[in-house]
N, C-alpha and C positions, 0 to 999 in steps of 0.2 A: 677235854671238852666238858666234862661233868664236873667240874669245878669252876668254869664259865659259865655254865647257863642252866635252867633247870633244864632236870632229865627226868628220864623215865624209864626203868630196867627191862629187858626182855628175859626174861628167867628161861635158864636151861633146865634140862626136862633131871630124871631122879635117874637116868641109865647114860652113862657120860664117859667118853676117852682121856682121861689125864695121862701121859705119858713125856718120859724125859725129853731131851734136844735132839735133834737129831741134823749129824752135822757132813752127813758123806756127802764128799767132793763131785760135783756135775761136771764132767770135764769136757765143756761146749765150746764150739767156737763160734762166731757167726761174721760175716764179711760186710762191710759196709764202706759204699766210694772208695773199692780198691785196696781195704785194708782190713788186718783181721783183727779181731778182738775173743774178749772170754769173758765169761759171765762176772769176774773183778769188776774190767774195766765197764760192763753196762753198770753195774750198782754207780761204781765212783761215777760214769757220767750221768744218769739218769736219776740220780738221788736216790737211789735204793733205801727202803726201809726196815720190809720185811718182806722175807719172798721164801714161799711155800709151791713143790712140783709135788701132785699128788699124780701115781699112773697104777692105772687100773685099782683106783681106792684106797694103793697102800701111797701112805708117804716115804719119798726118795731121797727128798733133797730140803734143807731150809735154812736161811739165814736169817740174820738181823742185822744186818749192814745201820743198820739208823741209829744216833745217840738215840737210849735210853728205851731202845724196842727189845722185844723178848717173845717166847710164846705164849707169856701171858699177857701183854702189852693190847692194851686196843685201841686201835686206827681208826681214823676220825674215814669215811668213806666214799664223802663228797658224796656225787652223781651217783655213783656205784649204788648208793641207795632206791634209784629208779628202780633196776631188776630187783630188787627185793622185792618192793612194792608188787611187781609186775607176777611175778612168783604167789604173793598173796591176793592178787585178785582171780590167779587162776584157782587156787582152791577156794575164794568165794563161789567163783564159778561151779568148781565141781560139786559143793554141798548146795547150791541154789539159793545161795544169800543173792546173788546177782543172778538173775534170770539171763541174761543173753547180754553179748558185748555191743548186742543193737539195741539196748536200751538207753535211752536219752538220758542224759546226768539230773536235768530236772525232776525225772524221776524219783530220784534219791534226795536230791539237794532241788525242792523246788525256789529258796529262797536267793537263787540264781537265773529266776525266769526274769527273762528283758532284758541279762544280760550278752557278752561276747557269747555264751557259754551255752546259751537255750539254743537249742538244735543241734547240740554237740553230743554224740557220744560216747559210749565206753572205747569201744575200736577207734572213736575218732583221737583221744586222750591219747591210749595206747599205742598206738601210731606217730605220734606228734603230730597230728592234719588236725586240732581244733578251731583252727583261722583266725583263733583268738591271741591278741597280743605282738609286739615288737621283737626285733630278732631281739635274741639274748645277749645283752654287751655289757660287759663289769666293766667300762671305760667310761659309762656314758652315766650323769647321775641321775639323767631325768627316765631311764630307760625301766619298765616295767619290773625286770628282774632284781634293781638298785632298788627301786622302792619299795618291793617286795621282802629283800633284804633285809634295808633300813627298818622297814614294821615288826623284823622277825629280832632283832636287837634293840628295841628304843621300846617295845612294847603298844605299838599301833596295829590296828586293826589289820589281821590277813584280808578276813574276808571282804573288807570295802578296798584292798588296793585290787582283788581279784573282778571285786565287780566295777571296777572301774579301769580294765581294759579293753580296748576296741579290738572289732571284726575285724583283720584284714586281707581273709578270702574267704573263700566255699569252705564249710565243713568239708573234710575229704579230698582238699583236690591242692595240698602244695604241706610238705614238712618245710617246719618253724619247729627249731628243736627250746622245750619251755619247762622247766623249771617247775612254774606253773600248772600247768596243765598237769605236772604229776601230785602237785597237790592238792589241785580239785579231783583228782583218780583216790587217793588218798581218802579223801573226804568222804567220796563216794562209798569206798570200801567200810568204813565206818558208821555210815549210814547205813546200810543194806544190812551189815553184822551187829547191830548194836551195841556194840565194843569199841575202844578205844582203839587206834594202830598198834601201841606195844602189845594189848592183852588178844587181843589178833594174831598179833608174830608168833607170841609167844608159847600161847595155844594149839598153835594149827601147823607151824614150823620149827622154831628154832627146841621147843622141847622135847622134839621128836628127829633130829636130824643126828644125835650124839656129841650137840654142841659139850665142849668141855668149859666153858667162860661165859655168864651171863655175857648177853648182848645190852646196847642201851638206843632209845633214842633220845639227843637234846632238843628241848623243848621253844620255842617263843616266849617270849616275855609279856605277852598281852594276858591279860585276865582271860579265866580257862586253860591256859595253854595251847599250844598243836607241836606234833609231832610235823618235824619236814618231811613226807613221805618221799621228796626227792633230791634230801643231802644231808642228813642227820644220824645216820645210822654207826653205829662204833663197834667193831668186832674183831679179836683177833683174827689173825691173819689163817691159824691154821684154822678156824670155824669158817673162816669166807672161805676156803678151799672147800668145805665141806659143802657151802651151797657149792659150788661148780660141779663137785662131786653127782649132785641131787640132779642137776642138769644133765649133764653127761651121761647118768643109766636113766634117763629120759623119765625123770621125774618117782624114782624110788632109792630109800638107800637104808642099809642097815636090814634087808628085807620087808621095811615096810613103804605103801603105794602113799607118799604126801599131796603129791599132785599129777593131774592125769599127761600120761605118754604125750596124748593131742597140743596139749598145753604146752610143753616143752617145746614140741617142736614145732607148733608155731614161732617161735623164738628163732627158727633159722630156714626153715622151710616155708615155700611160697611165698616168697616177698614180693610186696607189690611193685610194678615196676617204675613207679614212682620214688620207689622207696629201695631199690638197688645202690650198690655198691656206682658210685660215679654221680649217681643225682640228686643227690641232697643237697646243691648249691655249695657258693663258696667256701662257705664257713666251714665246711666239713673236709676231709681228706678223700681223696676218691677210692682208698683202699677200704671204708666204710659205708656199711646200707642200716638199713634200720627194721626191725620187727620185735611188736612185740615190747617194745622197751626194753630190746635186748641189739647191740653193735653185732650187725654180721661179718666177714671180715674174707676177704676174699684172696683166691689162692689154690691152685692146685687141684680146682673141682672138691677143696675138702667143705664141712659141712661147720667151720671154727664161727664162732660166734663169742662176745667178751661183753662186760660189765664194766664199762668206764666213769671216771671220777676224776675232777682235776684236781692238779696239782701230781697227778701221774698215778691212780689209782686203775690199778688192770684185774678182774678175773679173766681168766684167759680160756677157754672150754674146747676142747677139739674133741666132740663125742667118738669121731673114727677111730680114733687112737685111745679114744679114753685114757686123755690127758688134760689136767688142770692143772692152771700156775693162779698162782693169787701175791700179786707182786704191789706193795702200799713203796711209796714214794713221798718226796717233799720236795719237789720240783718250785723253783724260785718265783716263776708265774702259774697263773694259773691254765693257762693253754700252749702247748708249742709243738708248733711240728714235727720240727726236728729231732726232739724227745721221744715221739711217739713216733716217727719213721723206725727209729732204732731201736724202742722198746720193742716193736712189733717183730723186726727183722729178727730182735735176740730171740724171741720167744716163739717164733715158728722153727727156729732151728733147734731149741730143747726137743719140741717134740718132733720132728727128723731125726734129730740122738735119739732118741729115744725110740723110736720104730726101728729105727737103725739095730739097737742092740736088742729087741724083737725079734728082730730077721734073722740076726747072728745066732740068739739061744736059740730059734727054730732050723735052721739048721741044723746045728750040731746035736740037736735033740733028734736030728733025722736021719 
């Protein structure tokens, strides 16, 4: 992607993990419509790219099923980029760049007042309830997120396709999952910090998490530039495990505190009930809720929550188990159920193996 379009590096920090492949066998099954399968056959049907099982911090398992992926290879991240962002507004949060997530976006960005967007916000952004804009359809060319698109490659203005979309409910009272909206949160974030979004990341996160591989974001083509804070982000596979990693001990790793406990688990705790797993409307699977700009993911009373991206981009986070999968794919469309039925199904049963052979060493240690 950084040969496509300008970029922008996120530098890893001066204390970093490089270590060889690592390649032992995960020997999973998972059942799907009556029949079994194994983590092979999900790579071959799901387009596997790179896929990284990190449990309890050590790494287990990884592959590279995809031509020309590696562990030093970096994966374009789509959507997955939202939790990022989401991740960095909480340590705005915590040093007090951003005062409260009840703070209005005009606040930061008043050159947004009259539009969708005044009376919107930070919680309302974070949430996807801005009221601002058309559902999200890569079919449709007249639709909000096409145009958006189209600005972000031809070099036309973000910010006037942003101020020129309409209200079409209550701040607060219906998810519209947008694209947008993460990058007016974005914006936000950059205003409050007086920084750019890479020199933000890279500051405040990825130099301190033991990424081993600069990060990047690709950039717009409009004069100044922007980072897409909600689909631009490129990282090895085994560094995105590392943020799930960060999520899962509820926001510390390496011993040191990046972002606060509260913050995390906002990310899967107390969802609103508008924003449960079953009510997000059509567009969405019903085995998904939303908080946070982070996929809650429902199951077992467990506490699993994930980082999605099309084109079949998963972190996968089960804090109980303190298990993370960080699985990049190159799925033929950019959205499919059926894909993500079965990616879901394989990847709740890794971490079943995986407590499974828990239970066994606690045993026999007994």
């Amino acid at each position: 992607m950084n040969r496509l379009f300008p970029s922008t590096t996120v530098g890893r920090g001066v204390s970093y993990t490089r270590s060889g492949r690592l390649t032992m066998p995960l020997e999973v099954e998972y059942q799907l419509d009556g029949r079994t399968y194994d983590l092979g056959h999900l790579h071959r049907r799901t387009y596997s790219t790179g896929f990284v099982v990190l449990h309890k911090g050590n790494l287990v398992h990884e592959s590279y099923p995809g031509l020309f992926a590696g562990p030093g290879v970096r994966f374009q991240l789509f959507s997955l980029t939202k939790s990022i962002t989401s991740i960095l507004v909480g340590i705005a949060l915590d040093n007090r760049m951003i005062i409260d997530v009840s703070d209005m976006v005009t606040q930061y960005l008043p050159n947004l007042a009259g539009t969708a967007y005044d009376g919107v916000s930070v919680e309302h952004l974070l949430d996807m309830t801005s009221g601002a804009g058309t559902v999200e359809s890569w079919t449709d060319p007249e639709s909000d997120i096409a145009r958006f698109t189209d600005a972000i490659f031809t070099g036309g203005s973000l910010e006037a396709v942003v101020r020129s979309v309409a209200r079409f409910a209550r701040p607060g009272a219906a998810f519209n999952y947008s694209t947008i909206d993460t990058q007016v949160l974005g914006w936000v974030l950059e205003a409050a910090s007086g920084t750019s979004l890479a020199e933000f990341a890279s500051r405040w996160l990825w130099s301190r998490i033991g990424a081993d591989h600069d990060a990047y974001y690709w950039l717009s083509r409009e004069s100044g530039r922007s980072a897409i804070g909600g689909g631009s982000f490129n990282a090895t596979v085994r560094d995105l495990a590392r943020i799930g990693q960060l999520m899962s001990h509820r926001g510390a790793i390496g011993g040191q505190r990046i972002v606060s406990r509260a913050w995390v688990e906002r990310s899967w705790r107390d969802v609103k009930p508008h924003l449960v797993a079953g009510a997000l409307g059509r567009q969405q699977p019903d085995h998904y809720g939303y908080a946070n700009h982070w996929w809650t993911v429902t199951g077992g009373g467990r506490h699993t929550f994930a980082a999605l991206g099309i084109y079949g981009q998963y972190l996968y986070v089960d804090p109980d188990a303190d298990i993370v999968i960080a699985k990049c794919s190159a799925w033929p469309v950019e959205e499919d159920p059926h894909l993500d039925r079965e990616t879901v199904v394989a990847l709740n049963a890794v971490v079943r193996h995986l407590e499974g052979m828990d239970a066994f060493a606690a045993a026999r240690s007994g």
